[in-house]
PLY file of the C-alpha trace (Angstrom):
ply
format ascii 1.0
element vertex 301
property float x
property float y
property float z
element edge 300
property int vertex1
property int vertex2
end_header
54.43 -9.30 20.98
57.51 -7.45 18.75
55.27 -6.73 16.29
54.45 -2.97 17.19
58.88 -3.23 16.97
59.78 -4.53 14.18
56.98 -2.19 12.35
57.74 1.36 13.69
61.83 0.95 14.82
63.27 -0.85 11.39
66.24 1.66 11.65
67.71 0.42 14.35
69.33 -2.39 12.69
70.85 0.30 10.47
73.02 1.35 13.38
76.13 -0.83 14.51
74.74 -2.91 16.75
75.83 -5.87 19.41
72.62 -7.50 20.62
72.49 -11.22 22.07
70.07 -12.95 24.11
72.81 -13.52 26.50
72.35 -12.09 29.96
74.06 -8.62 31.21
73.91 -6.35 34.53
73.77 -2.67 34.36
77.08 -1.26 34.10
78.97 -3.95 32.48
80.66 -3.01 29.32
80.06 -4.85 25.45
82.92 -4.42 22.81
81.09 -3.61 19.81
82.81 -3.98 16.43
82.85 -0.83 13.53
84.26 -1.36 10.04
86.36 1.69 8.76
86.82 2.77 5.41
90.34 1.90 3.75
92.37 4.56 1.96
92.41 4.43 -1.85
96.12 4.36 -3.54
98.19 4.70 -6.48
99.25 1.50 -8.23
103.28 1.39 -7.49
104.87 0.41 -10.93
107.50 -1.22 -8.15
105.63 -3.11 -5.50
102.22 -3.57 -7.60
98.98 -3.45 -5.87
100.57 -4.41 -2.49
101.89 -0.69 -1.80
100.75 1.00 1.03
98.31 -2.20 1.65
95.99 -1.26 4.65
96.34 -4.14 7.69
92.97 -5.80 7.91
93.11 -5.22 11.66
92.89 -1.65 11.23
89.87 -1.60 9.85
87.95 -2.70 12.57
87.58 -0.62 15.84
86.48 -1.92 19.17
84.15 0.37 20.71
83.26 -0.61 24.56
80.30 0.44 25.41
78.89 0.61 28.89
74.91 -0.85 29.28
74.08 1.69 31.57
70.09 2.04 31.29
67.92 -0.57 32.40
64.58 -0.15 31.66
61.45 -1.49 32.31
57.69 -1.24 31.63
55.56 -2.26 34.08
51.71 -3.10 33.63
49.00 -4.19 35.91
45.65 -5.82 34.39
43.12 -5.98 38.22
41.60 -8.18 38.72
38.09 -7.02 39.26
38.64 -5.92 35.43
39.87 -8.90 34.48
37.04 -11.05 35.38
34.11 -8.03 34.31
35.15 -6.94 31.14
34.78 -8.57 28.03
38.19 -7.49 26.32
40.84 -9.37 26.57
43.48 -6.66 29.03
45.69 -9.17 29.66
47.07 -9.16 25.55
46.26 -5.33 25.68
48.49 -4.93 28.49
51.70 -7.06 26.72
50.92 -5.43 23.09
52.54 -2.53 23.20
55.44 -2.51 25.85
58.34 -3.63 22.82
57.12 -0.57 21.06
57.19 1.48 24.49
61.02 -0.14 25.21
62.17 0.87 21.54
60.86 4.32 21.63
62.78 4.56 25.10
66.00 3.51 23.07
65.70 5.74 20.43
65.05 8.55 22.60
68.19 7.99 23.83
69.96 7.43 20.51
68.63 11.06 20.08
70.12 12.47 23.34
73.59 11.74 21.67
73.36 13.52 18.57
75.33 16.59 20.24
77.34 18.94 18.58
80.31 17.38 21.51
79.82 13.78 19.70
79.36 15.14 15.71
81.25 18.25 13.94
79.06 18.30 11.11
75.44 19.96 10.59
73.53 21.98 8.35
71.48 25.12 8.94
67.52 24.46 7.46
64.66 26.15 8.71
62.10 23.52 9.08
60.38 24.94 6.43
63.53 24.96 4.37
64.02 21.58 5.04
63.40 19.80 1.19
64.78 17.89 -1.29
67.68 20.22 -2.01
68.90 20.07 1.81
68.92 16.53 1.40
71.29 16.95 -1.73
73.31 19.29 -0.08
73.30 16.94 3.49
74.31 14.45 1.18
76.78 15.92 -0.69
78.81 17.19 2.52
78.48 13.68 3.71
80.54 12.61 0.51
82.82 15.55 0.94
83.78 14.33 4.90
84.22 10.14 3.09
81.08 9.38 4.70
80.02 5.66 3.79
77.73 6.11 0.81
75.94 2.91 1.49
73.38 2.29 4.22
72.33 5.87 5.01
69.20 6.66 6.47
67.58 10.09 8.31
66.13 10.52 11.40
63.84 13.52 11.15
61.27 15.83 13.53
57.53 15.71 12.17
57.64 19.87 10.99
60.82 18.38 8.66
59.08 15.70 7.39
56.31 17.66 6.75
57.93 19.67 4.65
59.17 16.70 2.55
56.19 15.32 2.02
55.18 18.37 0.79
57.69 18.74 -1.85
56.26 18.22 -5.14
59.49 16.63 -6.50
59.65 14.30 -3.61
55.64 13.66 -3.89
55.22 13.62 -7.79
55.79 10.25 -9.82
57.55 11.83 -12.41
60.62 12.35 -9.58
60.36 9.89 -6.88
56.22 9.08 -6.42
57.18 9.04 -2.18
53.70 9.01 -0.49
55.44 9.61 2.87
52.36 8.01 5.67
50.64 4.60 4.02
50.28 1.98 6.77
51.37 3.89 9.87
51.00 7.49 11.13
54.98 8.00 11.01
56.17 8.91 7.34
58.32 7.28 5.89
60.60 8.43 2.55
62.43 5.86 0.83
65.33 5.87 -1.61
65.69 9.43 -1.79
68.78 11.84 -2.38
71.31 8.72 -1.69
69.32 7.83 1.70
67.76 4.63 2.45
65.23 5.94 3.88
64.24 8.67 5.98
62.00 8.51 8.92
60.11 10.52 11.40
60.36 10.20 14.98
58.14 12.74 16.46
59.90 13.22 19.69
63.11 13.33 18.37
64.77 15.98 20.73
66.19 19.27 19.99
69.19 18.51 22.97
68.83 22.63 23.50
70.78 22.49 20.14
67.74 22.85 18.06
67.93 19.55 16.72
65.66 18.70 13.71
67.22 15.68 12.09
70.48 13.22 11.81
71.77 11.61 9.07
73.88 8.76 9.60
75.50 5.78 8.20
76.05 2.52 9.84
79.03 3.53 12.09
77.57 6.57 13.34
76.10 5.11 16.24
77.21 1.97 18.22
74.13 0.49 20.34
74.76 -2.77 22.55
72.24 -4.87 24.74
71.25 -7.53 26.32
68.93 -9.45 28.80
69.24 -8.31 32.13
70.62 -11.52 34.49
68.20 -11.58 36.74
65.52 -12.12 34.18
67.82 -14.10 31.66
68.64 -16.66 34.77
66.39 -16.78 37.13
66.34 -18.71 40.50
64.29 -21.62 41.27
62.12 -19.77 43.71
61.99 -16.79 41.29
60.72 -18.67 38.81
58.00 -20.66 40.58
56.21 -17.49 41.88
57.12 -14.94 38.48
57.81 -16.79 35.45
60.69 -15.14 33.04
60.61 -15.75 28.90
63.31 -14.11 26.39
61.72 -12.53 23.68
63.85 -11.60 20.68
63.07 -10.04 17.56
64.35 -11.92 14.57
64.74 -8.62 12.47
67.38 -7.10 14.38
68.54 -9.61 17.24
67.28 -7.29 20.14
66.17 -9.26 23.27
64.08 -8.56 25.78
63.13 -10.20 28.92
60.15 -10.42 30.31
58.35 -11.55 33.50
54.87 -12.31 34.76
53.04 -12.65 38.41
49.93 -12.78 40.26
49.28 -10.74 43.92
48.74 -13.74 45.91
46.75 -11.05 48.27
44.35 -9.22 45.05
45.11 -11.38 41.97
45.96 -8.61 40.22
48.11 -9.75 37.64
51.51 -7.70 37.03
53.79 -8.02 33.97
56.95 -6.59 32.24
59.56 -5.98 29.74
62.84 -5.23 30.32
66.49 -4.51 28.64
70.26 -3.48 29.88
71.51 -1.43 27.22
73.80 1.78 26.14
75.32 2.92 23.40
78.27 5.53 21.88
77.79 8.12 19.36
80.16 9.49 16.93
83.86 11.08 18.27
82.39 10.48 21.88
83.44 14.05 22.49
86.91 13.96 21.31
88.22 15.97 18.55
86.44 16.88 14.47
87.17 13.28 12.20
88.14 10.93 15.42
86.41 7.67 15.78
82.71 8.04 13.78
82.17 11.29 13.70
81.74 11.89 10.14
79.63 8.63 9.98
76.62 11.62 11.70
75.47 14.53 10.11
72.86 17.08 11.92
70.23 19.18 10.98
69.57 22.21 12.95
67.80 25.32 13.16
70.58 27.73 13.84
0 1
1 2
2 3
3 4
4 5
5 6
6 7
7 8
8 9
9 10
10 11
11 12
12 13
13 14
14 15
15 16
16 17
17 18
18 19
19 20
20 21
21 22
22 23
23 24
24 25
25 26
26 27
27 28
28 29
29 30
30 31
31 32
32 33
33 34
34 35
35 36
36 37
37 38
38 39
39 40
40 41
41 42
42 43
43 44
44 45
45 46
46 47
47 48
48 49
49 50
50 51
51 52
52 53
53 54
54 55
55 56
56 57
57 58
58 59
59 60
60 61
61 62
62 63
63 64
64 65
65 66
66 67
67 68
68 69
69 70
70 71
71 72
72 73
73 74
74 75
75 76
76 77
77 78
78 79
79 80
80 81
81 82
82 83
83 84
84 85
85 86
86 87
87 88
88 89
89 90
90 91
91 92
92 93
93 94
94 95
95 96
96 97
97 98
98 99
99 100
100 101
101 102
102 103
103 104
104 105
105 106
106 107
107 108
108 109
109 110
110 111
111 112
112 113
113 114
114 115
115 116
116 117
117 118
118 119
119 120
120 121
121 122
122 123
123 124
124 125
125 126
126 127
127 128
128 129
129 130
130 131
131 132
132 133
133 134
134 135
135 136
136 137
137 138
138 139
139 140
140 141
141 142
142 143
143 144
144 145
145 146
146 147
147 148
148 149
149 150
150 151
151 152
152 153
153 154
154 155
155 156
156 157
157 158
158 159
159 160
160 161
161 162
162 163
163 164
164 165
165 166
166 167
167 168
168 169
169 170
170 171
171 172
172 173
173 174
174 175
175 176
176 177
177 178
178 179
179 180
180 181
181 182
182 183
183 184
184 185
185 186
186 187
187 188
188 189
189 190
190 191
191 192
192 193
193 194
194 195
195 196
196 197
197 198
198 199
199 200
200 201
201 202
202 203
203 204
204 205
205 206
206 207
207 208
208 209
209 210
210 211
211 212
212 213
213 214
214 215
215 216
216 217
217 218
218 219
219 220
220 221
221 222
222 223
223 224
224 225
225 226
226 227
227 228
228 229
229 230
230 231
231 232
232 233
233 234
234 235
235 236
236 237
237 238
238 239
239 240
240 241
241 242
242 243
243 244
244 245
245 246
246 247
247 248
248 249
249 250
250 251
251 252
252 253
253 254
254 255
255 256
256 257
257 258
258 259
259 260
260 261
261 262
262 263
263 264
264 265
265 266
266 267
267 268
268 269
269 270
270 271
271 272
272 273
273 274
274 275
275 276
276 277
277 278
278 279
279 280
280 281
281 282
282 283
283 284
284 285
285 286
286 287
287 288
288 289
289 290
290 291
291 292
292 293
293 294
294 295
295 296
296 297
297 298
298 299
299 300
């Protein structure tokens, strides 16, 4: 059932993340952990390699984040369907509601790449937007201390066009990336000092014409769980709608899910659900606090 998941929303797990099967209500708050970076020094010809010695407490930050979406998606297979059609609606139904609940959360992960949460962005034209603005993403990501480990892109479908079309980026005498193989989204791997970079084709433009983010782990803190309800249900509940806990092993993201029958139509009704929220860069504070420089965005102007 987390198959269409684990397939189309591997970056995810390249976020900081705090997922559990544990149980949650909407609007309680998760402390997520993010590792920081430690300051490089001198050696002291006095006090050795113990000068200046960063306390391994401070680089960690807590970062509470608030699970304030729960979301759902609700199917109905008739019954009259059920019982005169020879396909089987009750697994079409179920198939694709983790890949409908992980689009939902990266929408949202989308909705916080704001200019209020991260300082830094580049100016590309869509058309613009090849190989060398990944270099030159890249290289102001170094220039800010940006973790060069771990980095992906997030990218419209007009930019990753464009990258697929680049003949260094295509060729096999550069990097040989065929961008689309087994699924319509492309997909560019080990390019420029990214990961990878995918496309998510309703990546929004947040009125600040959006076309990418580049991020490393930190940039993005995501936390969720299993809402209570579902995660420990009554006796009663579960006599008339049955609850499971799915969760996939890739990433550790559960989701709950629950099953009934109309006692009036026998219609059969089923769902998946998650309590989740997340934090984004400086969380509108001020250029270089918190993550901010863990982001980088691509815009049009």
């Amino acid at each position: 059932m987390l198959d269409a998941f684990k397939v189309l929303f591997p970056f995810i797990g390249n976020f900081s993340t705090n997922f559990s099967s544990d149980s949650a209500q909407l609007n309680d708050t998760v402390t997520a952990t993010v590792g920081l970076v430690p300051t490089v020094q001198d050696y002291d010809a006095t006090s050795g390699y113990k000068a200046n010695a960063a306390e391994s407490k401070d680089l960690a930050a807590d970062v509470p984040v608030k699970l304030d979406r729960h979301r759902h998606v609700p199917t109905k297979v008739d019954y009259i369907d059920a019982i005169s059609s020879k396909r089987d609606l009750y697994r079409m139904a179920i198939s694709e509601r983790a890949f409908a609940l992980g689009a939902d959360i990266v929408d949202y992960i989308g909705g916080l790449v704001l200019a209020a949460n991260f300082s830094q962005s580049s100016i590309y034209s869509a058309a613009n937007s090849d190989l060398d603005m990944l270099i030159n993403v890249g290289g102001d990501m170094n220039a800010k201390g940006a973790s060069p480990m771990g980095r992906i892109g997030i990218v419209n479908t007009a930019v990753m066009a464009t990258l697929m079309a680049d003949s260094r980026i295509a060729s096999r005498d550069y990097y040989g990336q065929l961008g689309r193989e087994n699924s319509g989204y492309g997909v560019i791997r080990g390019v420029a000092g990214f990961e990878a970079i995918y496309e998510w084709p309703t990546l929004p433009d947040n009125y600040e014409h959006l076309t990418g983010f580049f991020a490393t782990k930190p940039a993005v803190v995501l936390a969720a769980r299993v809402p209570s309800k579902i995660a420990n249900p009554s006796e009663s509940m579960n006599r008339i709608a049955p609850t499971t806990v799915q969760q996939d092993a890739d990433t550790g993201l559960a989701f709950g899910g629950v099953e009934w029958t109309d006692p009036g139509t026998f219609d059969d009704y089923l769902t998946l659900a998650s309590v989740y929220g997340a934090k984004a860069g400086k969380q509108g504070g001020s250029a270089g606090a918190i993550t901010d420089y863990g982001g980088h965005r691509l815009i049009t102007q």
